[in-house]
C-alpha positions in Angstrom: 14.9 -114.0 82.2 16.2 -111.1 80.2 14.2 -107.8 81.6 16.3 -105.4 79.5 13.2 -103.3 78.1 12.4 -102.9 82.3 16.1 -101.7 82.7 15.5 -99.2 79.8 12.4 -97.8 81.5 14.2 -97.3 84.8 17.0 -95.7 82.5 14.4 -93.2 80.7 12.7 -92.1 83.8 15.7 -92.0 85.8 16.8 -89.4 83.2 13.5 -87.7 83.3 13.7 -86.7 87.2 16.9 -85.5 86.8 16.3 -83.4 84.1 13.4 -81.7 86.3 15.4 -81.7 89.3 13.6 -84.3 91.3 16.4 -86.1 92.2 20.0 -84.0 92.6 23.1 -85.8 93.1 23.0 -89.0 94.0 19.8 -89.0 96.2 16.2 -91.2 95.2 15.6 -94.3 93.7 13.2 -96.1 91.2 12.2 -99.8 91.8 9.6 -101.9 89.2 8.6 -105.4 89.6 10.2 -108.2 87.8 8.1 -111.6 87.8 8.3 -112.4 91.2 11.4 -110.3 91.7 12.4 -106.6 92.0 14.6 -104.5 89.8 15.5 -101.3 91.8 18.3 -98.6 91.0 21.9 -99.3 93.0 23.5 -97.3 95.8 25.5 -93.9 95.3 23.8 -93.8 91.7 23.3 -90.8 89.7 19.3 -91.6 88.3 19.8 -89.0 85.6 22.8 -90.9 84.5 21.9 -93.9 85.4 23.5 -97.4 83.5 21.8 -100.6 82.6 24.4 -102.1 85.2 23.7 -100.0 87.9 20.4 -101.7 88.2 20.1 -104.5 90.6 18.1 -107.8 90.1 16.8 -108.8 93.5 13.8 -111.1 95.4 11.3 -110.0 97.7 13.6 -110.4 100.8 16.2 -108.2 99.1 18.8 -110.8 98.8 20.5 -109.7 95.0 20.1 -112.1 92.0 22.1 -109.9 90.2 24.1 -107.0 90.2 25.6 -104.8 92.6 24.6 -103.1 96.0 20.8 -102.3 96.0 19.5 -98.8 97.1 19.6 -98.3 100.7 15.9 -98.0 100.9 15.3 -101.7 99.3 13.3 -102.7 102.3 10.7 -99.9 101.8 10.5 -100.8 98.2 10.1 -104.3 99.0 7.7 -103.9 102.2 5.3 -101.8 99.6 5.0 -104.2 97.2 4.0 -107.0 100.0 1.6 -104.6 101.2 -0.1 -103.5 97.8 0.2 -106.5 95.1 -1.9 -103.9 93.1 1.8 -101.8 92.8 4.3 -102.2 90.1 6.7 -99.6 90.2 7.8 -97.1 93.5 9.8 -93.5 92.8 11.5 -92.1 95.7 12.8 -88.4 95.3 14.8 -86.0 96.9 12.4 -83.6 94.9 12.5 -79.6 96.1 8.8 -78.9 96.5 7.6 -81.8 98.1 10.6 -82.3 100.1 10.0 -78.5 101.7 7.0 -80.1 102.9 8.6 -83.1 104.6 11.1 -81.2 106.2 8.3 -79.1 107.9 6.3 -81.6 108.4 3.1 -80.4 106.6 1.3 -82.8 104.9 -0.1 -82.2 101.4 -3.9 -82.6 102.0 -5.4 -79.2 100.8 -7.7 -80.1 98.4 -7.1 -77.9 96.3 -6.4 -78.8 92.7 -8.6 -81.8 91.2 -5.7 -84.1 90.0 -4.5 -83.9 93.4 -7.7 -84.7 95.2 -8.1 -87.7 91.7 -4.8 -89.4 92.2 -3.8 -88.8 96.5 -6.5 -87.8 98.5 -3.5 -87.0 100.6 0.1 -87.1 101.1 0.8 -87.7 104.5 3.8 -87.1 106.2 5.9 -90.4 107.7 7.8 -90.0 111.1 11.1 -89.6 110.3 13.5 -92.3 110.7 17.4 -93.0 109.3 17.4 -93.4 105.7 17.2 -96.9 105.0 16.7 -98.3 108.9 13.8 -100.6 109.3 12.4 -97.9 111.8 12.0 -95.8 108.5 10.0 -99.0 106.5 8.2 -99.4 110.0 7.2 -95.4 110.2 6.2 -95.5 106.8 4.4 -98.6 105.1 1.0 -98.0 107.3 0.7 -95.1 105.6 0.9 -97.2 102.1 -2.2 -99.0 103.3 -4.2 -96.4 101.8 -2.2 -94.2 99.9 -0.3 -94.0 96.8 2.0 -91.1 97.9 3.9 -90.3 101.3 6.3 -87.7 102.1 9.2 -88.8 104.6 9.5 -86.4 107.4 12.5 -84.7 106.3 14.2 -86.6 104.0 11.6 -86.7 100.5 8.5 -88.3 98.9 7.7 -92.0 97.9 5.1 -92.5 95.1 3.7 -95.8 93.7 1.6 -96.9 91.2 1.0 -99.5 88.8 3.4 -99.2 86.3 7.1 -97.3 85.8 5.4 -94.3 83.1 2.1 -93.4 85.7 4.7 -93.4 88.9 6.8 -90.5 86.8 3.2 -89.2 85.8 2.1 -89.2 89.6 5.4 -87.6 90.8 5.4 -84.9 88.9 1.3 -84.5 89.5 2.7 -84.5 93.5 5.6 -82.2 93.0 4.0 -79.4 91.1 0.8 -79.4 93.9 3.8 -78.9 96.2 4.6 -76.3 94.0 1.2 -75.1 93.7 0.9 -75.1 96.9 3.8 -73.6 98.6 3.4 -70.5 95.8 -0.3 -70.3 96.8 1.0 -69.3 100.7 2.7 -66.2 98.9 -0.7 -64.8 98.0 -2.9 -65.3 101.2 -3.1 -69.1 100.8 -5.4 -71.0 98.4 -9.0 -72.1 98.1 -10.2 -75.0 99.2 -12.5 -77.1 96.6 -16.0 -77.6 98.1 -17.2 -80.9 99.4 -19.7 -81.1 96.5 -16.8 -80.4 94.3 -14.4 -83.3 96.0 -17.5 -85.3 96.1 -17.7 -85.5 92.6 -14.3 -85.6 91.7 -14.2 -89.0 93.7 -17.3 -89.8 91.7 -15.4 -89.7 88.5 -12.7 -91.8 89.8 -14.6 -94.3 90.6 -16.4 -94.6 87.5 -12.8 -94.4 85.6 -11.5 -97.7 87.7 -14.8 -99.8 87.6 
């Protein structure tokens, strides 16, 4: 199976984050599903310039079909997409706004701003763990049970979603909240929405997904 538009995706996106600083150096990784299998960025990559080859074919267990070395944090990719069949693509950034709030471990959970409260509820934050150790997939995927976003106690942010384009659409929603938020300190903190406001905000998204 050829699943070179998928590659291309990862490529675009991978370009995307770097370009708005989401994921300097060598740090994050992008995964999407392939059939049955994962493609998922390799380790020591650069995702803003990332290379069809440097994306790794690889099954559920994380054993590689094809390619090279797979990111470091395969098993949380992979542990996610057990958990949530309803998930077809995972971002994991190194991004400068959320990841202020994972090393301080504050969770994003001021509601705020309507898109935030629309897409996440809530961002927890996930004890922290070594990168890529199955402590860190243990510390983290319960939080995955009902949430689409969770910032890693400092180390970053993990977002999910359906597909490759409304993961990059829901990291930057998460990183500019951070943003938001963090600015929002500066000036006496921000407002909270009302619970008749969050009330119907969580009205209208679930009359968007029925």
């Amino acid at each position: 199976m050829n699943y070179l538009e998928s590659k291309k995706q990862i490529i675009k996106f991978g370009k995307k984050l770097g370009a708005k600083n989401m994921t300097p150096g060598t740090s994050g990784n992008i995964s999407t599903r392939a059939d049955e299998n994962i493609l998922i960025t390799a380790s020591g990559t650069c995702l803003a310039d990332l290379l069809e080859e440097e994306i790794v074919l690889m099954d559920m267990d994380s054993n590689v079909i094809e390619g090279t070395k797979p990111s470091s944090e395969k098993g949380l990719h992979t542990a996610i997409y057990k958990l949530r069949p309803d998930i077809g693509a995972i971002f994991h950034c190194h991004s400068p706004y959320a990841s202020a709030f994972a090393v301080s471990h504050v969770p994003l959970s001021k509601p705020i701003i309507s898109e935030n409260v629309f897409y996440f509820g809530e961002i927890p934050v996930a004890e922290y763990a070594l990168p890529g150790s199955d402590k860190l997939v243990e510390n983290t995927i319960k939080y995955f049970e009902k949430n689409d976003a969770v910032l890693l106690a400092n180390h970053g942010i993990v977002v999910c979603a359906k597909n490759l384009k409304e993961a990059y659409y829901r990291m930057e929603t998460a990183e500019t909240y951070a943003q938001i938020y963090l600015n929002s300190m500066l000036l006496g903190g921000a407002k909270d929405l009302s619970p008749k406001d969050i009330e119907e905000i969580y009205a209208l998204k679930k009359a968007a997904t029925c």
